[in-house]
Biopython code that builds the backbone (N, CA, C, O; Angstrom):
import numpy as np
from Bio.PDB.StructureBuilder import StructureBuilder

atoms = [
    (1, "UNK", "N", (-1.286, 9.268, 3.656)),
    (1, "UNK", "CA", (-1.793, 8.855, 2.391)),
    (1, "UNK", "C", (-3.287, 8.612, 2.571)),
    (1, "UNK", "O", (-3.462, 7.910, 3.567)),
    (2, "UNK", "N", (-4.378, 8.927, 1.990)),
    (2, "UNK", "CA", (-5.450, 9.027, 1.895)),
    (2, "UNK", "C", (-5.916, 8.339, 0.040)),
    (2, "UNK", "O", (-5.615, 8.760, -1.077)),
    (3, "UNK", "N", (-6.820, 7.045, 0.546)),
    (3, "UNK", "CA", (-7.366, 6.579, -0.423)),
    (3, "UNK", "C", (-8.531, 6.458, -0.418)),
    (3, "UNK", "O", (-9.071, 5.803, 0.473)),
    (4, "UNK", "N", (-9.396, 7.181, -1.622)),
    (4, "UNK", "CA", (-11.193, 7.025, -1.343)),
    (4, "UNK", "C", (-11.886, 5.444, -1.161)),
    (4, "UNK", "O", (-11.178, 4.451, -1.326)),
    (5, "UNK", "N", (-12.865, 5.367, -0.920)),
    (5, "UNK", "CA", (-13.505, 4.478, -0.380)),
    (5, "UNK", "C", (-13.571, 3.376, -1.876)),
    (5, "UNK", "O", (-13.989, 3.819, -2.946)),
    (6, "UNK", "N", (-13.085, 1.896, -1.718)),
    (6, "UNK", "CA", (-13.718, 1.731, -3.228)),
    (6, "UNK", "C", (-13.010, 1.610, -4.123)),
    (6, "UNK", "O", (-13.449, 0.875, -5.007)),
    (7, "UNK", "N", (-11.521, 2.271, -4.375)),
    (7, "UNK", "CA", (-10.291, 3.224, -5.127)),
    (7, "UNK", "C", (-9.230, 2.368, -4.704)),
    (7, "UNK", "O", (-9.042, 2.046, -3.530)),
    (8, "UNK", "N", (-8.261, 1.857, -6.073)),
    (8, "UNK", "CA", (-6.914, 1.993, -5.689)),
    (8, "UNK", "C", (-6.299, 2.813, -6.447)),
    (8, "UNK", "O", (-6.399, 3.321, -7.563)),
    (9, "UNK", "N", (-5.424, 2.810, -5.263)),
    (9, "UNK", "CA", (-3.954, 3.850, -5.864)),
    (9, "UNK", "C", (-3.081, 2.856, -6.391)),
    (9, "UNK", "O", (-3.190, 1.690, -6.009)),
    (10, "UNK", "N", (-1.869, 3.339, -7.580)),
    (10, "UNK", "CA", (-0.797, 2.960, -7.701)),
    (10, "UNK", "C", (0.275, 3.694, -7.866)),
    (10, "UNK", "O", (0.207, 4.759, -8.480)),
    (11, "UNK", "N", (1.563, 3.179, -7.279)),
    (11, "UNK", "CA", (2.525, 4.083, -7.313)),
    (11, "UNK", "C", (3.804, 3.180, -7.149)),
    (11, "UNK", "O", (4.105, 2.230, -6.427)),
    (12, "UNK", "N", (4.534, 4.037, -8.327)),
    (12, "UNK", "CA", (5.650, 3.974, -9.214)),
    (12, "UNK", "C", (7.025, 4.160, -8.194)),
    (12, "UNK", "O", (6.910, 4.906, -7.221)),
    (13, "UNK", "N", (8.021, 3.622, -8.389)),
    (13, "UNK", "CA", (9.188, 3.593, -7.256)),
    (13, "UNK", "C", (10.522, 3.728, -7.986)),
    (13, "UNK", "O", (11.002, 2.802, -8.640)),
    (14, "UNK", "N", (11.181, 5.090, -7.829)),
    (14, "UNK", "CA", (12.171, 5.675, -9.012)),
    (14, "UNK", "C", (13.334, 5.063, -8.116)),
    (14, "UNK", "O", (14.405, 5.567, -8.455)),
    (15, "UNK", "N", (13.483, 4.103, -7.037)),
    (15, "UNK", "CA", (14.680, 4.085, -6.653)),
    (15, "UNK", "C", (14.639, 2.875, -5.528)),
    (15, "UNK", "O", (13.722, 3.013, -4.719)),
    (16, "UNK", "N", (15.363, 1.869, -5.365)),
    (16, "UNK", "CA", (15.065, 1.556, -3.776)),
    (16, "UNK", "C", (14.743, 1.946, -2.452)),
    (16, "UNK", "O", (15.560, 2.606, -1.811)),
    (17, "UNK", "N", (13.797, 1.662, -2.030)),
    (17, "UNK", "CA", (13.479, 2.179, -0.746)),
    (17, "UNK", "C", (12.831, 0.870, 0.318)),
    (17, "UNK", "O", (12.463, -0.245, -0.053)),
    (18, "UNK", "N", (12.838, 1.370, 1.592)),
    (18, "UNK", "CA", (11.731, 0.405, 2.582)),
    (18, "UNK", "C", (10.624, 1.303, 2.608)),
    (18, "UNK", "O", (10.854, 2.471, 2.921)),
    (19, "UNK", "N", (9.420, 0.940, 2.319)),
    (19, "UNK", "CA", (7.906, 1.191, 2.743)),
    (19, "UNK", "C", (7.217, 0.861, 3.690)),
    (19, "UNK", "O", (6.943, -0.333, 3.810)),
    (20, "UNK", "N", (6.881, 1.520, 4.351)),
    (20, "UNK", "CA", (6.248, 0.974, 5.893)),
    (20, "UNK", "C", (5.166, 1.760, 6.054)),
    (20, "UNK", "O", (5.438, 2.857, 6.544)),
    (21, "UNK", "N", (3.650, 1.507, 5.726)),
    (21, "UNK", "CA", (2.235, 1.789, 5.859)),
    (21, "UNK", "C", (1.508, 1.388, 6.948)),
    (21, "UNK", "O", (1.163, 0.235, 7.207)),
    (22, "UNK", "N", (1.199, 2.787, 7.829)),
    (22, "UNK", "CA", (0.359, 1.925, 8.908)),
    (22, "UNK", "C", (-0.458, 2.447, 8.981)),
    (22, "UNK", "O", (-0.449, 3.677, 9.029)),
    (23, "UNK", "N", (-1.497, 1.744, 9.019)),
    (23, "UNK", "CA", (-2.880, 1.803, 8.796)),
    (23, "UNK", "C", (-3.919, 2.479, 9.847)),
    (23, "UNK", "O", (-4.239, 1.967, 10.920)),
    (24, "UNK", "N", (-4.455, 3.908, 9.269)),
    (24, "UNK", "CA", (-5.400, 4.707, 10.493)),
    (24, "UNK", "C", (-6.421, 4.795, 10.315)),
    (24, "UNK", "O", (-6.886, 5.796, 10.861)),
    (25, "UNK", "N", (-7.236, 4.126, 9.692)),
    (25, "UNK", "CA", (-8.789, 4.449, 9.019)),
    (25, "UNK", "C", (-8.978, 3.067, 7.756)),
    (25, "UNK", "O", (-8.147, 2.616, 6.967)),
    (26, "UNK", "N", (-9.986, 2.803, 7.926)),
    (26, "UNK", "CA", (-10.688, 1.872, 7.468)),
    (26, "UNK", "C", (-9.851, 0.382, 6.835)),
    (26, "UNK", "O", (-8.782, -0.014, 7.299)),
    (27, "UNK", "N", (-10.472, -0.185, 5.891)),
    (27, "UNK", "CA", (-9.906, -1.417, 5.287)),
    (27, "UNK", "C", (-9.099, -1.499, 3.978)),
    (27, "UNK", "O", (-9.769, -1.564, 2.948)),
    (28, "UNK", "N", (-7.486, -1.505, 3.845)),
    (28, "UNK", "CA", (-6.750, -1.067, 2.919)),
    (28, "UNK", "C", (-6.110, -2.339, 2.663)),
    (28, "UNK", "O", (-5.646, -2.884, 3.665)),
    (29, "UNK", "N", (-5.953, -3.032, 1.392)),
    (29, "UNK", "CA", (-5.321, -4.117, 0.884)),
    (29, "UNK", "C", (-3.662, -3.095, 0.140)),
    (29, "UNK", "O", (-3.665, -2.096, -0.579)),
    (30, "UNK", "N", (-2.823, -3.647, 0.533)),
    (30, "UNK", "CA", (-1.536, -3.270, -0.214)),
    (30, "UNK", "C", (-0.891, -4.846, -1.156)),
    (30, "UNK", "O", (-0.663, -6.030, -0.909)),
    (31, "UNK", "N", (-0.821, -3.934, -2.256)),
    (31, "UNK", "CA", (-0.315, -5.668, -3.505)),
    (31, "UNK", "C", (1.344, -4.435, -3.946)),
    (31, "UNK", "O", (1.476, -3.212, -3.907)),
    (32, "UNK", "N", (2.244, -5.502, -4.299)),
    (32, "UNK", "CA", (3.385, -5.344, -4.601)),
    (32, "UNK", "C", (3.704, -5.720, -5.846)),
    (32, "UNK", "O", (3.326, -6.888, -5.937)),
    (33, "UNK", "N", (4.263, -5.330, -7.007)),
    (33, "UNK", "CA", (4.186, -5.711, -8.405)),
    (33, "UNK", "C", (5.906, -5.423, -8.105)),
    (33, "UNK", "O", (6.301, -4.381, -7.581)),
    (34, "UNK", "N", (6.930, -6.676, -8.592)),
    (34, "UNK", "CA", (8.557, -6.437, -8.829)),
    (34, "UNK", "C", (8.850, -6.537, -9.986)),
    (34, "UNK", "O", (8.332, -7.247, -10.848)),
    (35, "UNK", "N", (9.707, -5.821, -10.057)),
    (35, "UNK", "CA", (10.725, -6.201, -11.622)),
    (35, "UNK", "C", (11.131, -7.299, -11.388)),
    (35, "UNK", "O", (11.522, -7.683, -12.490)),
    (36, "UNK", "N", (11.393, -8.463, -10.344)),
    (36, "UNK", "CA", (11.980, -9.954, -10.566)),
    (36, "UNK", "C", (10.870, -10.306, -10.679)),
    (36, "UNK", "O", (11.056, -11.520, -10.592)),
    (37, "UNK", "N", (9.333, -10.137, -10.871)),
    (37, "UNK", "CA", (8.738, -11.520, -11.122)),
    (37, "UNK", "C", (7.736, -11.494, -9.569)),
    (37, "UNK", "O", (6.663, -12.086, -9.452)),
    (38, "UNK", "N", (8.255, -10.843, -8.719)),
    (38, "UNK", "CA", (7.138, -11.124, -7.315)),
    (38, "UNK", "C", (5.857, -10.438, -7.492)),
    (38, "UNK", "O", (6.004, -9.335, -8.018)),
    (39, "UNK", "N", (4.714, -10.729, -7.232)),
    (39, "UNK", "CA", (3.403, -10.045, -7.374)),
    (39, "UNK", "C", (2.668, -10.593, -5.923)),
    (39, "UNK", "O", (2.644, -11.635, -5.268)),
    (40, "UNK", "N", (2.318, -9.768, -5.877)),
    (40, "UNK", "CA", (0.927, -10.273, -4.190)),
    (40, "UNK", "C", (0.624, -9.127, -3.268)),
    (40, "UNK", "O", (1.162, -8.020, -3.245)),
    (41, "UNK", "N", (-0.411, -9.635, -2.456)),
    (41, "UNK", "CA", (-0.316, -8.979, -1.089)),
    (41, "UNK", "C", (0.518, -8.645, -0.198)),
    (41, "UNK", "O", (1.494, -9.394, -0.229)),
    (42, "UNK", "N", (0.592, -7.723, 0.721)),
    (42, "UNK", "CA", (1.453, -7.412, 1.687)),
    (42, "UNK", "C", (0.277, -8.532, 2.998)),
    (42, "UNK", "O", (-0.862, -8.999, 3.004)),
    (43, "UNK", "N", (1.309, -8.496, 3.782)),
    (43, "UNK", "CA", (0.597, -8.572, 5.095)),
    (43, "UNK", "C", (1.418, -7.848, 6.002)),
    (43, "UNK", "O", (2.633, -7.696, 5.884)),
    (44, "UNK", "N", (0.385, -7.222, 7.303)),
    (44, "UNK", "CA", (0.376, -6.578, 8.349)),
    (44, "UNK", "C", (1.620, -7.493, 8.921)),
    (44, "UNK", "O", (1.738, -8.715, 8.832)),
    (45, "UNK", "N", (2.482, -6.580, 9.511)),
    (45, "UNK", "CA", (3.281, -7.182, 10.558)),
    (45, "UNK", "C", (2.850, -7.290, 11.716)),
    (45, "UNK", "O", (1.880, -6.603, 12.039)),
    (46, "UNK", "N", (3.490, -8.236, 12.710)),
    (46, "UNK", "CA", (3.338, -7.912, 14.375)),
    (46, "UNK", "C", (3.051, -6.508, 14.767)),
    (46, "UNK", "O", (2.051, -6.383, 15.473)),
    (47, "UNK", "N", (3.599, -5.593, 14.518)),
    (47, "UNK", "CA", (3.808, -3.896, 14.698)),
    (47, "UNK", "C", (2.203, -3.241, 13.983)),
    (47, "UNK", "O", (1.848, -2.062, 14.015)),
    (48, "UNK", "N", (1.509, -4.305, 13.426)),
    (48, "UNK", "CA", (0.388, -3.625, 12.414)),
    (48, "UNK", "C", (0.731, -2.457, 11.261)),
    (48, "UNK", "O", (0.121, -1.470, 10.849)),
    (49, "UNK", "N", (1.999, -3.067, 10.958)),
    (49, "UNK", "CA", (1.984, -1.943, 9.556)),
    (49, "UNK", "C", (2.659, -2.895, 8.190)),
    (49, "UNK", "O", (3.102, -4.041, 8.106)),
    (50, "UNK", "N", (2.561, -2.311, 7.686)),
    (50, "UNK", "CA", (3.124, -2.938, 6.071)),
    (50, "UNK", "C", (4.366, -2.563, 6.232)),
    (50, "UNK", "O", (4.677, -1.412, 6.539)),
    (51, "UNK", "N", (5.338, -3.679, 6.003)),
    (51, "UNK", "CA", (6.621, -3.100, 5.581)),
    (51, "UNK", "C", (7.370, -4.214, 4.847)),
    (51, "UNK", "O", (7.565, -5.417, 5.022)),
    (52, "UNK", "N", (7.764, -3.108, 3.783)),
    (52, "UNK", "CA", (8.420, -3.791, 2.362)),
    (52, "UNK", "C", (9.010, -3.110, 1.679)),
    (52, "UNK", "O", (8.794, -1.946, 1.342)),
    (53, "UNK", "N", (10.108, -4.058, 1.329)),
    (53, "UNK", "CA", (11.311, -2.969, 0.565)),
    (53, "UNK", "C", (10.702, -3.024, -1.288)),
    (53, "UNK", "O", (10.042, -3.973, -1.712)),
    (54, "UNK", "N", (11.076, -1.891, -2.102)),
    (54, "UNK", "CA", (10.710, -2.273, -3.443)),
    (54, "UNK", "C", (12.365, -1.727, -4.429)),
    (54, "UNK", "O", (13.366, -1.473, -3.760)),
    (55, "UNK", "N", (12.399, -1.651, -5.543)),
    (55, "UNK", "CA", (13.412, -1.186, -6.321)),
    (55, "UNK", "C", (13.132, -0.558, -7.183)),
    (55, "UNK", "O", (11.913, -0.589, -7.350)),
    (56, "UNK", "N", (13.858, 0.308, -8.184)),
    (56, "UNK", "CA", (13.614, 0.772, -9.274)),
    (56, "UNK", "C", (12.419, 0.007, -9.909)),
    (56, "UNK", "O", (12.284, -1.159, -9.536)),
    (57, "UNK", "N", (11.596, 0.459, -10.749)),
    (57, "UNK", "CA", (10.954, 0.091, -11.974)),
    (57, "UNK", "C", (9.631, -0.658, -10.855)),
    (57, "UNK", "O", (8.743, -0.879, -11.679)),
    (58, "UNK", "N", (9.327, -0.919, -10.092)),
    (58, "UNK", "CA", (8.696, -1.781, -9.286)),
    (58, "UNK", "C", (7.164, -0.354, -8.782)),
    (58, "UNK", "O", (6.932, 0.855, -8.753)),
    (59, "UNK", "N", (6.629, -1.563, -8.525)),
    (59, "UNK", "CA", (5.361, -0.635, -8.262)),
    (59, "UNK", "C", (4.559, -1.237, -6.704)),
    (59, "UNK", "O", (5.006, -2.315, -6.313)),
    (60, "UNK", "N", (3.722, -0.762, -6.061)),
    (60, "UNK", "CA", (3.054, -0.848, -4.984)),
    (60, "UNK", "C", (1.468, -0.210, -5.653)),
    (60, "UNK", "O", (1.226, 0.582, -6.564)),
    (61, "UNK", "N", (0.525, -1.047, -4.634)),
    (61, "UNK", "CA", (-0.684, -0.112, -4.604)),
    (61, "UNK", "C", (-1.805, -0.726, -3.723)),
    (61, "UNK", "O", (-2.105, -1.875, -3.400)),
    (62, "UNK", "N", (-2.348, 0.629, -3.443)),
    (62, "UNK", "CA", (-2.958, 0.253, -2.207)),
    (62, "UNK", "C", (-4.757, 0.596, -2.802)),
    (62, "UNK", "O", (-5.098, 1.428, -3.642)),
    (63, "UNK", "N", (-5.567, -0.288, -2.087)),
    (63, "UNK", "CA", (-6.899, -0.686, -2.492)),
    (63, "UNK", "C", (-7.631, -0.433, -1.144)),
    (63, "UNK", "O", (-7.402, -1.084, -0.125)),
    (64, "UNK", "N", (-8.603, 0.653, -1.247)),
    (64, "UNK", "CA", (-9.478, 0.858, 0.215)),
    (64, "UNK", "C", (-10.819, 0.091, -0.325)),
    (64, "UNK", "O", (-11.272, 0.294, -1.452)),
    (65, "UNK", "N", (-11.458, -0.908, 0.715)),
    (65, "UNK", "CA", (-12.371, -0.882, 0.937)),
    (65, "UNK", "C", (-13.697, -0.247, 1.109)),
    (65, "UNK", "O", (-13.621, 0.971, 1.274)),
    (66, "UNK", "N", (-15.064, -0.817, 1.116)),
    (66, "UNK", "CA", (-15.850, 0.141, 1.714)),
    (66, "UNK", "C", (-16.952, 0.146, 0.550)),
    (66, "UNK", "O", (-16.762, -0.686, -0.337)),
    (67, "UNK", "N", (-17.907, 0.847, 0.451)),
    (67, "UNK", "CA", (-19.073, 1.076, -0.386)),
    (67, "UNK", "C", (-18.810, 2.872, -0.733)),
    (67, "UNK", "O", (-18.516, 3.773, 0.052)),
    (68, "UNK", "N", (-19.046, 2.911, -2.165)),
    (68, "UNK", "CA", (-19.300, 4.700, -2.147)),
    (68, "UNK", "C", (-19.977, 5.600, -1.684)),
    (68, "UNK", "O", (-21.187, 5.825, -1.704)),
    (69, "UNK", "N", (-18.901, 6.244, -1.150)),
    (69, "UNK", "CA", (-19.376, 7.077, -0.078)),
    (69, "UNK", "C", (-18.910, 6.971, 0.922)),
    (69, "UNK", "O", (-18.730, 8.079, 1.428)),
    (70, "UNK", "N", (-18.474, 5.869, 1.756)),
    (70, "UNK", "CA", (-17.883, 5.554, 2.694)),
    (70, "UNK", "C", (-16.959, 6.122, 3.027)),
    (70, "UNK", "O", (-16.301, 6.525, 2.067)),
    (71, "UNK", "N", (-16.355, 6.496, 4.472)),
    (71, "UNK", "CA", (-14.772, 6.850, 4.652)),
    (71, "UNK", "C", (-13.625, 6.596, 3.956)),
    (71, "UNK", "O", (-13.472, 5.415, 3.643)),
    (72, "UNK", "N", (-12.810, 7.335, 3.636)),
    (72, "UNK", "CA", (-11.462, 6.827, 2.851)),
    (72, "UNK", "C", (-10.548, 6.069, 3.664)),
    (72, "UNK", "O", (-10.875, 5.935, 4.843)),
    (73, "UNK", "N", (-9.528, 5.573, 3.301)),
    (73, "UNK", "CA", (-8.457, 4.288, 3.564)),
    (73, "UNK", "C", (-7.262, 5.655, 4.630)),
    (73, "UNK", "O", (-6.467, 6.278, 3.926)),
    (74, "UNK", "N", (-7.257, 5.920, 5.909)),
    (74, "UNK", "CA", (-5.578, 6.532, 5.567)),
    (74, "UNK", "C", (-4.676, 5.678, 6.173)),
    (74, "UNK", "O", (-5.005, 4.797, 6.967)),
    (75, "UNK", "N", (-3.504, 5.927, 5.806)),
    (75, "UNK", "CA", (-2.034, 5.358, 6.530)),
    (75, "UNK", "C", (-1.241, 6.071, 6.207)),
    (75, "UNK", "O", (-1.151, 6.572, 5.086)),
    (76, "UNK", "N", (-0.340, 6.291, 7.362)),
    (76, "UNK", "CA", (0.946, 7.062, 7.697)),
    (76, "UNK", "C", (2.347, 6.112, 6.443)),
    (76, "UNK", "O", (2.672, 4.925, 6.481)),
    (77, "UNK", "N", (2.701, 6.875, 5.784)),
    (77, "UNK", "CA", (3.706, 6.199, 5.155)),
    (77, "UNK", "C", (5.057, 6.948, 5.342)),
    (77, "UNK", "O", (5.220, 8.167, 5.315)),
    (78, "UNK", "N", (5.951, 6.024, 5.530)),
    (78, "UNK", "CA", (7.209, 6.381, 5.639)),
    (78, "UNK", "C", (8.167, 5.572, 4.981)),
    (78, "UNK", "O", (7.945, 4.429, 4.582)),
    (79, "UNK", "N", (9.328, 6.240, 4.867)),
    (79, "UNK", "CA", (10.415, 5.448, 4.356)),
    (79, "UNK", "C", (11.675, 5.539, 4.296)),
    (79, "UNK", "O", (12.335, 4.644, 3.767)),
]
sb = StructureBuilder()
sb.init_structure("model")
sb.init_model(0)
sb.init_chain("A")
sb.init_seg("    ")
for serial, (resi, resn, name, xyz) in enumerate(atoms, 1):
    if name == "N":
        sb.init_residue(resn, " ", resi, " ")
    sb.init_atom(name, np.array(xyz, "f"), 0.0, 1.0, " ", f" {name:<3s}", serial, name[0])
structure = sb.get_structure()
């Protein structure tokens, strides 16, 4: 996943899943929006990656750091 410098992404989640983002390039904030009501930041695990389960209707999005122009955000995502 590749996010420009500066830029967030958001993205939509048609189903339950675990998300696990690990981070290869620059400074990336991940926030979690639920259908129950949870909203916030992720934090890095021990392992240095994001991991979080989401559900239907629920959203994620990830925010790169940086000044324009700067390198983009990447992380390996899996799930």
């Amino acid at each position: 996943m590749v996010v420009p410098a500066t830029r967030t992404c958001q993205f939509g989640v048609d189903d339950t899943r675990r998300v696990l983002l690990s981070p290869q390039q620059g400074l990336a904030t991940v926030r979690v929006s639920t259908q129950r009501g949870f909203e916030g930041p992720q934090k890095l695990n021990d392992s240095g990656v994001y991991d979080f389960t989401v559900s239907k209707g629920d959203t994620f999005s990830v925010s790169c750091a940086g000044i324009s122009g700067s390198l983009p955000c990447r992380l390996d995502l899996s799930s």
